[in-house]
BATOR-23568 format. One record per residue (C-alpha): x, y, z. Coordinates in steps of 0.02 Angstrom, whole numbers, padded with zeros to 5 digits, always signed. Layout:
<atoms>
XYZ...
</atoms>
This chain:
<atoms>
-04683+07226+01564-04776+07328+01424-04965+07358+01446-05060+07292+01316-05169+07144+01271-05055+07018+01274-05008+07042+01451-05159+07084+01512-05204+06906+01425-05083+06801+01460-05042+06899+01634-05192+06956+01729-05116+06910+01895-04975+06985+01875-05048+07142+01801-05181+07150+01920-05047+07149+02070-04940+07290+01973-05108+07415+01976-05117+07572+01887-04951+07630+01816-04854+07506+01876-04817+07428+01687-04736+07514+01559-04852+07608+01422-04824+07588+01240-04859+07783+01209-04718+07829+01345-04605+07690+01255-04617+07773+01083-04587+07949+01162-04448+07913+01260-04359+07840+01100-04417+07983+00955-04336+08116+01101-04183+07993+01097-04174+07985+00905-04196+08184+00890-04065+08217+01046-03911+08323+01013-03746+08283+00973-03685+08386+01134-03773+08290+01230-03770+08129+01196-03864+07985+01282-03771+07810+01291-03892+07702+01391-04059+07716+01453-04182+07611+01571-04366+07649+01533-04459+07573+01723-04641+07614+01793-04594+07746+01934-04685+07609+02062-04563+07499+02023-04452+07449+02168-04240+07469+02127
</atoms>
């Protein structure tokens, strides 16, 4: 889930159980995808998962 109003809204529960850092932040979202966008051709990214680090896999 991405931090932000709406789920902090419509989600305090589950936001409040996922603490600090444990929910994806909009900033990290929109970095992670301009270093995608500028990558280089020789090395060449063809999937990606963005996840808080807490997360559990």
């Amino acid at each position: 889930m991405i931090d932000g109003e709406r789920a902090r809204t419509q989600f305090p529960d589950y936001v409040k159980t996922k603490g600090q850092e444990g929910l994806l932040q909009l900033d990290a979202i929109a970095e992670t995808y301009w270093a995608i966008h500028q990558q280089h051709a020789s090395a060449w990214t063809h999937e990606l998962d963005l996840r808080p680090f807490k997360e559990p896999f």
